[in-house]
mmCIF file of the C-alpha atoms, coordinates in Angstrom:
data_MODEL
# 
_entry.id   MODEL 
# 
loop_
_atom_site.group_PDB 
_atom_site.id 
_atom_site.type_symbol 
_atom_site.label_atom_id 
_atom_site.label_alt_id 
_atom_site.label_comp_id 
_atom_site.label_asym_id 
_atom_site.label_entity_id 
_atom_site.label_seq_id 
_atom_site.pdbx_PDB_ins_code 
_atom_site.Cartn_x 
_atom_site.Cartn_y 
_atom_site.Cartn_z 
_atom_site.occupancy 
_atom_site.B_iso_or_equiv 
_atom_site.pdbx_formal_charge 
_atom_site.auth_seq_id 
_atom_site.auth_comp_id 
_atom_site.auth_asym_id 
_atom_site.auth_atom_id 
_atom_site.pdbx_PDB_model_num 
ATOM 1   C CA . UNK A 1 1   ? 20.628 5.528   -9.206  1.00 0.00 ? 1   UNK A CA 1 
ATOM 2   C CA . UNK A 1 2   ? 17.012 5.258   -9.448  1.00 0.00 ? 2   UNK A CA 1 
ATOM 3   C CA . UNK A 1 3   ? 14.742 4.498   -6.605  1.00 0.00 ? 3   UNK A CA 1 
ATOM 4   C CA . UNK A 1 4   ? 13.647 1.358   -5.562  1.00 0.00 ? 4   UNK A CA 1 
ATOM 5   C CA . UNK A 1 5   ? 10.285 0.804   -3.678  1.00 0.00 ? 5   UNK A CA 1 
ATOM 6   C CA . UNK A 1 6   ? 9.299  -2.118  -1.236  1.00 0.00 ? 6   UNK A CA 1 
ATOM 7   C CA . UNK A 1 7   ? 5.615  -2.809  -1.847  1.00 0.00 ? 7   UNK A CA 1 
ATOM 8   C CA . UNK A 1 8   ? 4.396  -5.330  1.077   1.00 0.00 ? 8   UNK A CA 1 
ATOM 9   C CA . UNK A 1 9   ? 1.311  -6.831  0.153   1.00 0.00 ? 9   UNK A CA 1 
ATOM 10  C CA . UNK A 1 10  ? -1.824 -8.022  2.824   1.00 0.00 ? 10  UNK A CA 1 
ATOM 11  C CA . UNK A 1 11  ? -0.899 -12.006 3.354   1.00 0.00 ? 11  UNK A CA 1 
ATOM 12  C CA . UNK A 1 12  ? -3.594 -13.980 2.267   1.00 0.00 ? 12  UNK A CA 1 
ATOM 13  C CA . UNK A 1 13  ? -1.677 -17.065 2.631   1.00 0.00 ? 13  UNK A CA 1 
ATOM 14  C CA . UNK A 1 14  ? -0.015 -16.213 -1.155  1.00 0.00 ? 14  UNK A CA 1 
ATOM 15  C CA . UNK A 1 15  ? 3.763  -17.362 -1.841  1.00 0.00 ? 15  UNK A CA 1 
ATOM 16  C CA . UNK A 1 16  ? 5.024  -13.745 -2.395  1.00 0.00 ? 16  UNK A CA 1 
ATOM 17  C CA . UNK A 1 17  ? 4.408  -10.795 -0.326  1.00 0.00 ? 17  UNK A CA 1 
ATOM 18  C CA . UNK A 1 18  ? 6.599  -8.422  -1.825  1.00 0.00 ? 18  UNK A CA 1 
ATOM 19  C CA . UNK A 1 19  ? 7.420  -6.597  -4.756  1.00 0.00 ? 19  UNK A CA 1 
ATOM 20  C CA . UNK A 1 20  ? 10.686 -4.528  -5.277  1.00 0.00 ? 20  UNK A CA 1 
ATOM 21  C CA . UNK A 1 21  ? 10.197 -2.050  -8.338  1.00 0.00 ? 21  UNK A CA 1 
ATOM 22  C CA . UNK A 1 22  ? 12.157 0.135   -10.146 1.00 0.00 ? 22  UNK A CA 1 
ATOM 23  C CA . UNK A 1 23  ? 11.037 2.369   -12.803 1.00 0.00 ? 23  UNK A CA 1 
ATOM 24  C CA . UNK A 1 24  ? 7.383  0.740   -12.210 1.00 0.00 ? 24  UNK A CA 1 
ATOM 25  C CA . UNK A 1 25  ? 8.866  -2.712  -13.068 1.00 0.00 ? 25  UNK A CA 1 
ATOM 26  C CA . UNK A 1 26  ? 8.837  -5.695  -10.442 1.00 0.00 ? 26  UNK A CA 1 
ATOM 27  C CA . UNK A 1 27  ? 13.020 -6.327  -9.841  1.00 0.00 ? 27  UNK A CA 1 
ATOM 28  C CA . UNK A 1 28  ? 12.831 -8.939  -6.963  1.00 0.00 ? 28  UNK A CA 1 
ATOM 29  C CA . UNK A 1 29  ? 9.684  -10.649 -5.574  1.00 0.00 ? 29  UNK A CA 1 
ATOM 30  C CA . UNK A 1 30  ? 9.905  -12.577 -2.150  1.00 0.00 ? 30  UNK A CA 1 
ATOM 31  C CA . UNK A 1 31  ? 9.998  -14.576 -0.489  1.00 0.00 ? 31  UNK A CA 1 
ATOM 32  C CA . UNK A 1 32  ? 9.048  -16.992 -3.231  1.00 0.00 ? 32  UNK A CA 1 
ATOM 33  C CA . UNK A 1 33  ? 7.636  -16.643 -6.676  1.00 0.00 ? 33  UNK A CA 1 
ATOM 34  C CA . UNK A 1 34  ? 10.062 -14.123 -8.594  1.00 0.00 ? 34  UNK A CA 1 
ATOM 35  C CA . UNK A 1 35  ? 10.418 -16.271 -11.555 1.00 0.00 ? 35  UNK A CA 1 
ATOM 36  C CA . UNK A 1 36  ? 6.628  -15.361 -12.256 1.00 0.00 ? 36  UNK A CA 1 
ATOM 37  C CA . UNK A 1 37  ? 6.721  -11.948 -11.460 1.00 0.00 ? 37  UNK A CA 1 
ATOM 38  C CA . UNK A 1 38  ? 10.184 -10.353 -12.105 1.00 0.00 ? 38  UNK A CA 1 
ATOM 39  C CA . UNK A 1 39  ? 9.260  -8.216  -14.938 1.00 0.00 ? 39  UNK A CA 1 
ATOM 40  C CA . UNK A 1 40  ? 6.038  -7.644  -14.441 1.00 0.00 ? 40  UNK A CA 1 
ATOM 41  C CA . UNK A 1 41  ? 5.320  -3.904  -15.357 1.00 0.00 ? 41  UNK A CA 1 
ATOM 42  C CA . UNK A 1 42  ? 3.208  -1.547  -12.949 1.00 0.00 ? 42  UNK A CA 1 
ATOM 43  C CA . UNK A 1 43  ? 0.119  0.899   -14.663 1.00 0.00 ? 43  UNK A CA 1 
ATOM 44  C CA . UNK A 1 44  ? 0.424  2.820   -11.836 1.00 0.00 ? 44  UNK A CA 1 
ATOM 45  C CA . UNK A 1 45  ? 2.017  3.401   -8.946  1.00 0.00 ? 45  UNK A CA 1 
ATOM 46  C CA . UNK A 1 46  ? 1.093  1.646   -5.666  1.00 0.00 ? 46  UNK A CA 1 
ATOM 47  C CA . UNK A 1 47  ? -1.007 2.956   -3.136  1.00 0.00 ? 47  UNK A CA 1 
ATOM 48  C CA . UNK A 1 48  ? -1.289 1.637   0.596   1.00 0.00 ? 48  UNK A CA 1 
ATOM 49  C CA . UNK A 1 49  ? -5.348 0.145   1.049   1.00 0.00 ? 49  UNK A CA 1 
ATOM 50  C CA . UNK A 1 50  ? -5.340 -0.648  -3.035  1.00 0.00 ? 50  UNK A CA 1 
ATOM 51  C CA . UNK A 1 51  ? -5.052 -3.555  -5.219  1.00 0.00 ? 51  UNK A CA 1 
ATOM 52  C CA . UNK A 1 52  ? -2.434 -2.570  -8.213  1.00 0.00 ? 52  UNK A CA 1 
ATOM 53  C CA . UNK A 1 53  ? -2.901 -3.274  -11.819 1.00 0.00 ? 53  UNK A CA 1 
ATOM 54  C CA . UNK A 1 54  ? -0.333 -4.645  -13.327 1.00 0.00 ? 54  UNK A CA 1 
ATOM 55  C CA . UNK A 1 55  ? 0.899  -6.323  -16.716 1.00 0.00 ? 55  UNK A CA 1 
ATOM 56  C CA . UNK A 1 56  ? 2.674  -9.755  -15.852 1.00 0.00 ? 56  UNK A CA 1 
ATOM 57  C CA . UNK A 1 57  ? 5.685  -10.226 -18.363 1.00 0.00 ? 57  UNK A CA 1 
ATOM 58  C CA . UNK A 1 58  ? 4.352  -13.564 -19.584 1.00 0.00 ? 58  UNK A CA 1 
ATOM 59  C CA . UNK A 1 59  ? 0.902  -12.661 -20.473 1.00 0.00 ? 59  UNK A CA 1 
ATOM 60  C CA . UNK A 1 60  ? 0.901  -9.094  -21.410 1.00 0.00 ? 60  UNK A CA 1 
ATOM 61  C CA . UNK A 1 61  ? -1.953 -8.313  -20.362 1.00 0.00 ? 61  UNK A CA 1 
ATOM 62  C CA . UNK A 1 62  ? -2.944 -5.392  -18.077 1.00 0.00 ? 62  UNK A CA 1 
ATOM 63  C CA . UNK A 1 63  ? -5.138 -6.913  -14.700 1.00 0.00 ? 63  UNK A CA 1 
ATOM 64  C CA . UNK A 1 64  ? -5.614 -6.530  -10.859 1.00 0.00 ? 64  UNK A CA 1 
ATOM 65  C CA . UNK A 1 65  ? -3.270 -8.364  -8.395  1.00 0.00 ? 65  UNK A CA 1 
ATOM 66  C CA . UNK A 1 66  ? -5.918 -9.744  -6.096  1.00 0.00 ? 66  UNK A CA 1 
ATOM 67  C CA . UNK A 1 67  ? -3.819 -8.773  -2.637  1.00 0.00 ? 67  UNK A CA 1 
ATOM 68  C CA . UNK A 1 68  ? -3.999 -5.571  -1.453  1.00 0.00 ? 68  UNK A CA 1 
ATOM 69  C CA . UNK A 1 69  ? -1.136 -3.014  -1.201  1.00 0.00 ? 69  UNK A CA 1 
ATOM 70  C CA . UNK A 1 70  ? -0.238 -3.038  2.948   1.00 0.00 ? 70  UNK A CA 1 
ATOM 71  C CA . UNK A 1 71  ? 2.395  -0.323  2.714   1.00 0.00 ? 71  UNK A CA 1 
ATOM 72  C CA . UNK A 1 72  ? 5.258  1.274   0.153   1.00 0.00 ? 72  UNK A CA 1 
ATOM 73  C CA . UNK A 1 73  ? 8.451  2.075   1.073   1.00 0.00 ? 73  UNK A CA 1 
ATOM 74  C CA . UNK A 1 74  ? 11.423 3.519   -0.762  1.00 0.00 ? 74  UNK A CA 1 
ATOM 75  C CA . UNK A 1 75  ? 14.474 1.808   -0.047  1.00 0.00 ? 75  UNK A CA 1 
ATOM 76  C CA . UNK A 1 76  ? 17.609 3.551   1.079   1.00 0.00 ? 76  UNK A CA 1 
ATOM 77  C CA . UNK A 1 77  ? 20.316 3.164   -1.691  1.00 0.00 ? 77  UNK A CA 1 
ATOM 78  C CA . UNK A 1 78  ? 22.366 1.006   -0.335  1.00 0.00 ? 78  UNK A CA 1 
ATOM 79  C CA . UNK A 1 79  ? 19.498 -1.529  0.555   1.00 0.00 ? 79  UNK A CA 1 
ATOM 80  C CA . UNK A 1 80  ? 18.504 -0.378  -2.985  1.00 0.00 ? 80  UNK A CA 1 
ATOM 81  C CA . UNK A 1 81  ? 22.125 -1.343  -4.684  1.00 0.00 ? 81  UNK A CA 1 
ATOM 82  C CA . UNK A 1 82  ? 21.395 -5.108  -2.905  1.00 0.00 ? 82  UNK A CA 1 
ATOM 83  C CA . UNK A 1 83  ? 18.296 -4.963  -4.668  1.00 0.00 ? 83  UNK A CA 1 
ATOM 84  C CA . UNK A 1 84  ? 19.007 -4.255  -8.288  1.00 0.00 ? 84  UNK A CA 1 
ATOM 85  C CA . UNK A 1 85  ? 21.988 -6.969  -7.843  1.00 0.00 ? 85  UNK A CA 1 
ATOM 86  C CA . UNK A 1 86  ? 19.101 -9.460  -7.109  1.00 0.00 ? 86  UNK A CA 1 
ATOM 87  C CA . UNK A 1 87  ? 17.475 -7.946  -10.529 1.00 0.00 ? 87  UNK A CA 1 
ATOM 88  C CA . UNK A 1 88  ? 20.139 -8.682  -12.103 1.00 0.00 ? 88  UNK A CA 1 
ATOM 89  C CA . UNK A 1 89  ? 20.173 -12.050 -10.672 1.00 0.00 ? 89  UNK A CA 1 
ATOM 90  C CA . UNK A 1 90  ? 16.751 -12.866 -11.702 1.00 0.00 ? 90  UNK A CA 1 
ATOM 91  C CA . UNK A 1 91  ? 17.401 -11.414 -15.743 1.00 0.00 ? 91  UNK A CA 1 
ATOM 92  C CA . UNK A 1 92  ? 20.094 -13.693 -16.117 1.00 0.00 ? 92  UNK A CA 1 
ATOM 93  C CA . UNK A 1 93  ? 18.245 -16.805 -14.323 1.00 0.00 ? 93  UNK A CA 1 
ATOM 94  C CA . UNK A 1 94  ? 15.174 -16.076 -16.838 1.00 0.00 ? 94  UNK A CA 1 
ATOM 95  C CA . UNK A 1 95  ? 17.298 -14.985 -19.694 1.00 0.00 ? 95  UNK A CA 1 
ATOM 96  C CA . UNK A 1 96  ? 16.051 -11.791 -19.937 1.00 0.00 ? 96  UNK A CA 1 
ATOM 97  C CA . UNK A 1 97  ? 17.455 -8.580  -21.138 1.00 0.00 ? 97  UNK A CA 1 
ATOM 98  C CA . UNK A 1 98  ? 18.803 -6.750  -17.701 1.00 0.00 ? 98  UNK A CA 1 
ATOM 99  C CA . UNK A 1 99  ? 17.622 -3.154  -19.575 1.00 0.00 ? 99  UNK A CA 1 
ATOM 100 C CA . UNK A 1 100 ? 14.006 -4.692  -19.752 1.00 0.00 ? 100 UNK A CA 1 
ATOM 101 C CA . UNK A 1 101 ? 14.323 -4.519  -16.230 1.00 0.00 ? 101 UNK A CA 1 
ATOM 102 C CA . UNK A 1 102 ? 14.897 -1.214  -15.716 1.00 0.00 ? 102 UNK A CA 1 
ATOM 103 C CA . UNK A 1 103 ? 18.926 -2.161  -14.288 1.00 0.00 ? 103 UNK A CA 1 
# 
């Protein structure tokens, strides 16, 4: 199973402070917001003290989240297993192919 990384974001009062990727793409988002940001792909990975670039899945185009990253953690695999259920989750709430995700 491929890893999957917690990256907490600085709260800046923003509906989301995490992002759960796999494979550089955004799985799970919480606590709110996923349906905007499942998908979205990574340019590189995080680092703790940056801002990330990112290409959101609606737009396609590459750009800076405005938070910075707080830390990165990867996820033991069963925490990780939970996770990629949730991804699935998500590609069948937006209709989206689950291998798009990465799952």
């Amino acid at each position: 199973m491929a890893h999957v990384q917690k990256i907490t974001f600085v709260d800046n009062g923003q509906d989301f402070t995490e992002f759960f990727v796999r494979e550089g793409i955004v799985i799970d988002c919480q606590p709110f917001q996923g349906a905007v940001w499942v998908g979205t792909k990574l340019v590189e990975p995080a680092t703790t003290g940056q801002l990330i670039r990112i290409v959101p899945r609606e737009s396609g185009q590459a750009t800076f989240l405005q938070h910075k990253v707080e830390a990165v953690k990867t996820l033991e695999p069963q925490e990780a297993a939970e996770v990629v259920q949730y991804g699935h989750d998500w590609a069948k709430k937006l209709q989206i192919d689950p291998a798009s995700l990465s799952l």
